[in-house]
N, C-alpha and C positions, 0 to 999 in steps of 0.2 A: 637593571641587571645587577644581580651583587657578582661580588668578586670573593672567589676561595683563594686562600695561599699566594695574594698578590700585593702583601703589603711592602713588601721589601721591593718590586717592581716599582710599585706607586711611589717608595721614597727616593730611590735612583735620581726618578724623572723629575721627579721636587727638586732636589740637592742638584743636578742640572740647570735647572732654572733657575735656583737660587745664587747659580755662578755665573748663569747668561746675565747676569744684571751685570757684574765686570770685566767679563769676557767673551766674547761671542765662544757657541757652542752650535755643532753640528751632531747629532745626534740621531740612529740608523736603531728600528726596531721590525726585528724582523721573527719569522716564525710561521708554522704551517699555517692556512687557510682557515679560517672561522675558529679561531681560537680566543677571538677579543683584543687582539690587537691596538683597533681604534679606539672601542673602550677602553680599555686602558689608559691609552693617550688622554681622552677626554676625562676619563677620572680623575690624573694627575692635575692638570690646568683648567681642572671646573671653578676654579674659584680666582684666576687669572684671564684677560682677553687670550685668545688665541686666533689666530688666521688658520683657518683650517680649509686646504686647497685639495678637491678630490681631481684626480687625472682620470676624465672620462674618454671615451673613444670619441675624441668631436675634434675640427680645425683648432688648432694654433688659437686663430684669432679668437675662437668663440669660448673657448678656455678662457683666456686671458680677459677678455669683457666679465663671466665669470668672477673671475680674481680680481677684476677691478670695484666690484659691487661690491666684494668680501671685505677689499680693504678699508673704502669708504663706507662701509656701515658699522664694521667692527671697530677703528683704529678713528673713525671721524674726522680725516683727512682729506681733501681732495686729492685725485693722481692724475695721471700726464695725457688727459685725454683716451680715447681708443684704442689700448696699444696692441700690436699684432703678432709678438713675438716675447716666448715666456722671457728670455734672455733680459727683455727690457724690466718686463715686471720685478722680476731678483734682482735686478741692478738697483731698479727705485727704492725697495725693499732695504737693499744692504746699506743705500744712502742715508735712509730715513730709521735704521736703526743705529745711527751714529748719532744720534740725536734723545734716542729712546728707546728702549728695547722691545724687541719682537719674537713673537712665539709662537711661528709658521711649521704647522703641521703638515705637510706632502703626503696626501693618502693614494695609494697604489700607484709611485713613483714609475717604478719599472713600465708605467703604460705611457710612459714619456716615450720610451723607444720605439711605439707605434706612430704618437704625433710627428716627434721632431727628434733625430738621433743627436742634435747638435747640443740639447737641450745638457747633456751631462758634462760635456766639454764644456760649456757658455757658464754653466753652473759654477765651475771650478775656477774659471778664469776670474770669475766675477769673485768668486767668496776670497 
């Protein structure tokens, strides 16, 4: 896919990164439907690991098995068994970026509130 008129996007999301190394960073990219979005994301950090976690319409648990393959193939870590609940998973996440920085992409976040509404609160308590 090329990209028209998104260099100034791409460097945002660079100059972000380049601050999550000494300070974590939460960052929300939002905009109509099939605009490139994700592309974009992927564009910025193609040249960095990224954890990139799609929210499908499936159980909790089967998400998070998911996200557990993501993080031991991309990050080369082992993680905490089977876990069932995304809460735990951003918890190990936030642990294990105290250590080293991470570059966790949430693709269609908002379908969180179909799996688990608690997921926004747990999120927040945790960061």
């Amino acid at each position: 896919m090329r990209f028209f008129d998104r260099k100034e996007e791409i460097a945002s999301l660079q100059e972000i990164g380049r601050q999550a190394r000494e300070n974590a960073q939460f960052t929300v990219v939002t905009g109509r439907r099939r605009i490139g979005k994700t592309m974009l994301v992927r564009k910025a950090y193609e040249d960095e690991p990224m954890l990139y976690f799609f929210v499908a319409r499936k159980a909790e648990g089967d998400l998070c098995e998911d996200y557990r393959l993501e993080i031991e193939n991309k990050l080369g870590v082992p993680t905490m068994g089977r876990p069932e609940r995304f809460a735990d998973v951003f918890e190990y996440l936030m642990k294990l970026s105290a250590e080293r920085p991470i570059t966790l992409f949430i693709d269609e976040f908002q379908e969180f509130f179909r799996v688990n509404r608690s997921v926004f609160s747990d999120m927040q308590r945790i960061w």
